[in-house]
N, C-alpha and C positions, 0 to 999 in steps of 0.2 A: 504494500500500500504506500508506503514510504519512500520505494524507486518510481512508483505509479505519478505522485507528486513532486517526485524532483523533474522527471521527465517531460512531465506536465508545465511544470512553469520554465523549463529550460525551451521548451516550444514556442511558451508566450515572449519570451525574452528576444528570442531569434523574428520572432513572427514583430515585435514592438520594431526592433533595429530596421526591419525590410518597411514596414509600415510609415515608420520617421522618413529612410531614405524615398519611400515613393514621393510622399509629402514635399518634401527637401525638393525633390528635382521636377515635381509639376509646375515650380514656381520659380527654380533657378533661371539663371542664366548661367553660362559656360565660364565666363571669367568673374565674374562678381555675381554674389546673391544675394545681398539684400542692399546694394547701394548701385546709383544710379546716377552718373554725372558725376562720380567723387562724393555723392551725401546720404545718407541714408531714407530709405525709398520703406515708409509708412505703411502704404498700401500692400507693400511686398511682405513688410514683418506678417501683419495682421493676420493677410492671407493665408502664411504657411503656417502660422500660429494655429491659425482655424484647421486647417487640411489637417497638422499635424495631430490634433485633438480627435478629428473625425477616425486617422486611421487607430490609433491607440482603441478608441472606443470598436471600433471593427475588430482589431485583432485579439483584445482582452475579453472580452464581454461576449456572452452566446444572446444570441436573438431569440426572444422566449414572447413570442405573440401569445392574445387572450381566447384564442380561439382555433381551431383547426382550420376555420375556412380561412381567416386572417392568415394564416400560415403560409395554405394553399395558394391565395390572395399572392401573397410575396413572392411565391416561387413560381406562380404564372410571369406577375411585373419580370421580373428576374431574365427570364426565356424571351420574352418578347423585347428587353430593352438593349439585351447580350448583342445582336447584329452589330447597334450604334457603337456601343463601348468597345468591341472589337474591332472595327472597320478604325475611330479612332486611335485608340490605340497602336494599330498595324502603322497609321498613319504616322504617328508620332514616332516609329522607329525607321520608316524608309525617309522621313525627312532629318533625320537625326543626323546626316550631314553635313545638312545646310544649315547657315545663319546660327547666330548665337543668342535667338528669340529661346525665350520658356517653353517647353515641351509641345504647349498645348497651341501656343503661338504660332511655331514652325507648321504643326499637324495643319493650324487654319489656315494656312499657309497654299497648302495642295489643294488635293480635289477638293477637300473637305468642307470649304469656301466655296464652293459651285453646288447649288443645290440639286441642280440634274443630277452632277457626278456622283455627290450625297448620297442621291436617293436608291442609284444602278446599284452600286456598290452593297448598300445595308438590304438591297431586293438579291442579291447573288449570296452575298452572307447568310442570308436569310434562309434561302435555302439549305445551304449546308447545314445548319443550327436544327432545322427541321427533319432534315436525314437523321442526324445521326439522336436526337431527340427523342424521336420514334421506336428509332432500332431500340435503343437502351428503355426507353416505356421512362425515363427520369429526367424529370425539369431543369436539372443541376445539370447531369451527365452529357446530354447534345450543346448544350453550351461552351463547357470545359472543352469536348473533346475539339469542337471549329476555334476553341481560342487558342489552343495545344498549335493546330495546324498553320492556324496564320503567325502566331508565332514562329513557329519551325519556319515557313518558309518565307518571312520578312528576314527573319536573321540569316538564312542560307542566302538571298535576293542579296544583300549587302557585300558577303562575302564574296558569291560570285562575281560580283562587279569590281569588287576588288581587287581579284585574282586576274580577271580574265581580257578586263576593261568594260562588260555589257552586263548588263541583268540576266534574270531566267526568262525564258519563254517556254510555252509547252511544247515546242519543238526538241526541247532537250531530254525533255523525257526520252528521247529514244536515244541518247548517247549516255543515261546515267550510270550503266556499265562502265565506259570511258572514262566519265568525270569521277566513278567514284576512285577507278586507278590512280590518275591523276593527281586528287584529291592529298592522296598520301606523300604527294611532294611539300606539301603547305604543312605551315605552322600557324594552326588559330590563336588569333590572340584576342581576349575581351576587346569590346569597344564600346565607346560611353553611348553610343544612340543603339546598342544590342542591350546594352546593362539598361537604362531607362527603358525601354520597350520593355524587358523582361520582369524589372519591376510593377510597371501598370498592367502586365498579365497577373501578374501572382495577387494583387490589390484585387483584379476583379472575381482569380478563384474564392480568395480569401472568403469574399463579402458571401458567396456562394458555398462555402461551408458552414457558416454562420445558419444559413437556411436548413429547413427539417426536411430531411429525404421524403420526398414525394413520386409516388409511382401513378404514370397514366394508366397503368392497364396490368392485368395480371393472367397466365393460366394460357389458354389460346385466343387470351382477347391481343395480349401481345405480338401473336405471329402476324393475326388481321394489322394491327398497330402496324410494324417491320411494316409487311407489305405496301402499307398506305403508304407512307414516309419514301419506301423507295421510288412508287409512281409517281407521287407529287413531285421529288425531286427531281426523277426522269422528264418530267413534263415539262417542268421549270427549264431545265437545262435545256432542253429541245427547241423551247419557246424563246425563249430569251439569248441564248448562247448557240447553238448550230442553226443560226434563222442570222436575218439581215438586220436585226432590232437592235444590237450594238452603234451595226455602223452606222443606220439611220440615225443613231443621236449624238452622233459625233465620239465614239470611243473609236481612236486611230492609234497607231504603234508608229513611234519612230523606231525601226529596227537600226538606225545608227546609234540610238543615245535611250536606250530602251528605258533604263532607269526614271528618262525626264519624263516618259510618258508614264509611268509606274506613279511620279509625286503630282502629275499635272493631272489626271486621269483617275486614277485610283488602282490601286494592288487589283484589289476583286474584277474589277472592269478590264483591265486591261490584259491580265493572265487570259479568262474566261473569251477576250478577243482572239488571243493568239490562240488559244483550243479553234475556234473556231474558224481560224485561217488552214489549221494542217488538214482540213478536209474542204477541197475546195471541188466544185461545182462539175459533175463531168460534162462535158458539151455536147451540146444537139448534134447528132450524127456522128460522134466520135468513136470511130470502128476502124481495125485496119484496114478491110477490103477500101475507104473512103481516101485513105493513105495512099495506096496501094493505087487507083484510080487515079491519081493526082498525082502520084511520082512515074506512071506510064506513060503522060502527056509529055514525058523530058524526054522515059527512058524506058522505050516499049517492051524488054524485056527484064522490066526491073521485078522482082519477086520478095516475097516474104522472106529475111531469114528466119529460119529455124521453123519455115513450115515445111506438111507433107509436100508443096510443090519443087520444093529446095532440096529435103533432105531424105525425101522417099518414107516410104509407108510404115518403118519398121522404127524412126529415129523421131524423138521427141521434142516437140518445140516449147521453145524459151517465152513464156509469157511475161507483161509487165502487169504492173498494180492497174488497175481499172479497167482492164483489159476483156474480164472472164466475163463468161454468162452465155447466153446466145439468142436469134437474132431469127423471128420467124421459121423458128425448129431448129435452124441448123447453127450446130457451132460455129462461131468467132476463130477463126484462124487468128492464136495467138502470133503478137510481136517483140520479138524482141529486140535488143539493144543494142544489135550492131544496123547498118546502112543497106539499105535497100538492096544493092549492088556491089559487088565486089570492087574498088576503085582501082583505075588502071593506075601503073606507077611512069613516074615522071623521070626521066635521062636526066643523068646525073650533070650532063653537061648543060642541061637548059632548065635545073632548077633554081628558079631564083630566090635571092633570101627575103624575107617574107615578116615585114615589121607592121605592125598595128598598133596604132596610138589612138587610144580614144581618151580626150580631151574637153570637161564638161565644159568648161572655161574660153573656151576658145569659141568665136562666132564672127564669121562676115558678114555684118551689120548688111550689105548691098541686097545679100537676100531678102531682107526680110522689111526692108528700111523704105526702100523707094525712093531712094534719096543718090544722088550724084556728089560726086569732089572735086576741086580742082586736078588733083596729081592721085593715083591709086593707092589705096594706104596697105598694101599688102600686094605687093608687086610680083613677089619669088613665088608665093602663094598661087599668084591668077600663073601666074608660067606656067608652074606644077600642073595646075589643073586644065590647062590647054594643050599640053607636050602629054599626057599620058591621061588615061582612061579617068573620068571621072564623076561626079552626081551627087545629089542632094540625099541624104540618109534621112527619116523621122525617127523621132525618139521618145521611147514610152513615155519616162520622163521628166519630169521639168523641175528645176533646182534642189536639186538632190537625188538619191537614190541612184547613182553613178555603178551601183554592181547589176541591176537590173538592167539597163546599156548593156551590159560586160554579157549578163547569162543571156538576154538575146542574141546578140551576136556571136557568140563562142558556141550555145547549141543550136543555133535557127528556131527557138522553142518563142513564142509569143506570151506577152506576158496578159493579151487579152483575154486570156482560159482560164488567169488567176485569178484569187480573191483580191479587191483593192487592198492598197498600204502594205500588200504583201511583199518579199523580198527571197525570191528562191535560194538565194547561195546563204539564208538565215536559216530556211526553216523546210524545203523539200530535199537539197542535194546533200544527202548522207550514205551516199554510199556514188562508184564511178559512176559515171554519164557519159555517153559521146558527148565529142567536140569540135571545135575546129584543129585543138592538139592533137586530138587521136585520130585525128583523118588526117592532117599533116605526116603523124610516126610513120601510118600505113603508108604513106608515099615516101617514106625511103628518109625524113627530115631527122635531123637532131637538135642539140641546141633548143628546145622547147622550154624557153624559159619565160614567166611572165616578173613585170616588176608593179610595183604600187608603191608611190614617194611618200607613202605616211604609215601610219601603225599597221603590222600585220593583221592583227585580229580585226579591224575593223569590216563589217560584213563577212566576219569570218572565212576573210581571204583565204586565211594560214592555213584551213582546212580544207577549203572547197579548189583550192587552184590543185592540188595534187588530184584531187577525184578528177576533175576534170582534163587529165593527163597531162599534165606541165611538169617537167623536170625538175625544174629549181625555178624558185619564188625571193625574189628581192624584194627588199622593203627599207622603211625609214633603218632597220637598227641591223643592217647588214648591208647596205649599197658596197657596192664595190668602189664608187669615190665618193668623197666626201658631197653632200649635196648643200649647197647655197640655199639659204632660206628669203625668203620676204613676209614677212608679218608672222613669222614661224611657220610658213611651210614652205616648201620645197618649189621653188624658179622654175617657170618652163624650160629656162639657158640649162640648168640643173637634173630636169628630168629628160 
């Protein structure tokens, strides 16, 4: 009884210290906390003064309502208020970068200040909280476990951007084998917006042990309960999440700087966007035989590889993903990943070397301008373009997203098939692809090297220029010469 109460108040001690420090750091600032300008800041005492009272009384004290319904009462409030206080919260750890505002300041800072983004966010939470609510049949338990998660995966969100230079996407789900390899090169170290976030989770388990176990359902009302919980959830996700209802209200990804759209957007919104990018739209008429049709108009005797007309009756053809099913009875003659046609090779003495510069930066104003000069302002320029073969390119597109250019051109694949704001070299090309590299090797080429003048990872170069068969990849922190900068990046004279 005696080790019962020492353990007992060595709980409360521990649980007072976490409670003070949550208090403490809803109100700090990063360099000073309680003076403002060099003087002391009144409103700031007061405040934490209060907080720090409120949590003492939360962690010391059991919550003893005068009634069961009143109980019941709390632990409903509880479950329906858990979305807000989590999505918060979450908040206040992926902004824990920025600025050296108070916790709560930074969080208002993000989406959390947009009431649209507000509302997607705590309607996706929401769902979660409801699954797993259900499952467990306990008002406490679906709470804890969606605060468990968005914890877990704000604090991994931080680190991988740390590591890697970009956020998660759910594109990475499919290389978390890799990452967790990986993973074991690093050394986690605490950080102070991981430490506050993980204090205003343990504040809200807290308040929620405090409450009396309450169960929705018992026996096999529970199994009907599960069941409910997963359909509603299923529904939700379908409705709101694999449908167009994100993008229609403005949740977009910058897949260059993923994070900004994580604090601008919201955690919940913007993850729940990327899910619903890795499944994108199959197209009207999208069948080999239609391929097939359209590459005989070049090349009358171009054929399937890896089908029976290629590989005879006895040898099995190579399908891709979206490929399968069949098509008024009869099977889909799968396609696979190699070229229509065997390509002839090219005499070694008339093969030329073969450089590609795409250049987002670069523009002769004459096209597009309608406007005349005195003297040509790109003279070597109009030569080039008159002495050898040349034409006006379009391009998906327009002031940024420079690897979607790249996976155009590199596989002939159209980026009109994809989901908007998407980015293939982020989130499809995880495994080889044809290319213009791999149709170069087959002609006899070497030397397949591609370069990019700034951070490898960005668009996850570092990963995708190997699949799509490039030898060797330069970049900002391996150029073979030193590269000259202007406003810190890398000079045309340079690249």
């Amino acid at each position: 009884m005696e080790k019962k109460s020492h353990s007992l108040r060595l709980c409360r001690i521990i649980g007072l210290i976490l409670a003070a420090a949550v208090a403490l750091l809803a109100v700090m600032e990063r360099e000073l906390l309680f003076l403002k300008s060099g003087q002391w800041d009144i409103g700031k005492i007061i405040l934490c003064t209060g907080i720090w009272f409120v949590g003492i009384a939360i962690t010391l004290c059991r919550l003893k309502l005068p009634s069961d319904r009143l109980s019941r009462l709390a632990s409903i409030l509880y479950a329906i208020i858990s979305p807000v206080y989590i999505f918060l919260a979450g908040e206040c750890m992926t902004s824990g970068g920025t600025g050296t505002g108070s916790l709560f300041v930074r969080a208002f800072g993000t989406a959390a200040a947009k009431p649209d983004k507000f509302m997607i966010n705590v309607l996706l939470i929401s769902f979660i909280v409801i699954l797993f609510t259900f499952l467990t049949a306990d008002l406490r338990f679906g709470p804890w476990i969606a605060c468990y998660l968005c914890q877990f995966f704000c604090a991994a969100n931080i680190y991988v951007k740390l590591f890697r230079g970009n956020a998660i996407t759910a594109a990475d789900i499919t290389t978390i084998g890799t990452a967790a390899e990986v993973a074991n090169g690093y050394t986690l170290t605490m950080r102070m917006d991981i430490f506050e976030g993980t204090l205003l989770f343990y504040l809200f388990l807290t308040i929620g042990l405090k409450l009396r176990h309450c169960s929705l359902a018992r026996g096999r009302r529970r199994v009907f309960l599960a069941l409910l919980g997963i359909a509603v959830f299923a529904v939700g996700i379908r409705v709101f999440v694999f449908s167009d209802w994100l993008e229609n209200n403005g949740i977009r990804i910058s897949y260059f700087n993923t994070m900004k759209s994580y604090r601008y957007h919201g955690t919940a919104a913007v993850f729940a966007r990327s899910l619903n990018a890795m499944f994108p739209d199959r197209p009207e008429g999208y069948h080999p035989e239609a391929a097939l049709a359209i590459a005989r108009q070049y090349d009358p005797g171009a054929r399937l590889a890896g089908s029976v007309e290629e590989t005879g009756p006895d040898q099995e053809g190579v399908s891709m993903p979206g490929n399968a099913g069949s098509k008024n009875g009869k099977e889909t003659v799968p396609l696979s990943t190699e070229s229509f046609s065997t390509p002839a090779t090219i005499p070694e003495a008339s093969s030329p070397n073969v450089i590609v510069v795409i250049n987002e930066s670069f523009a002769d104003l004459e096209y597009v301008g309608g406007f005349e000069t005195s003297e040509d302002p790109m003279p070597f320029f109009h030569r080039l373009a008159k002495t050898f073969p040349s034409g006006v390119t379009y391009a998906s597109v327009y002031g940024g997203m420079t690897a979607n250019t790249e996976f155009e051109f590199l596989t002939n694949c159209t980026m009109s098939m994809l989901n908007a704001s998407t980015v293939p070299f982020q989130i499809y090309l995880r495994t080889p692809h044809p290319s213009m590299a791999t149709w170069m090797a087959k002609l006899g080429y070497s030397g397949l090297d591609a370069f990019h003048p700034h951070k490898a990872h960005n668009y996850r170069r570092n990963l995708t220029y190997p699949l799509l068969g490039f030898e060797t990849f330069y970049h900002k922190d391996n150029a073979p010469l030193p590269l000259d900068t202007v406003r810190g990046l890398a000079s045309d004279e340079a690249d």
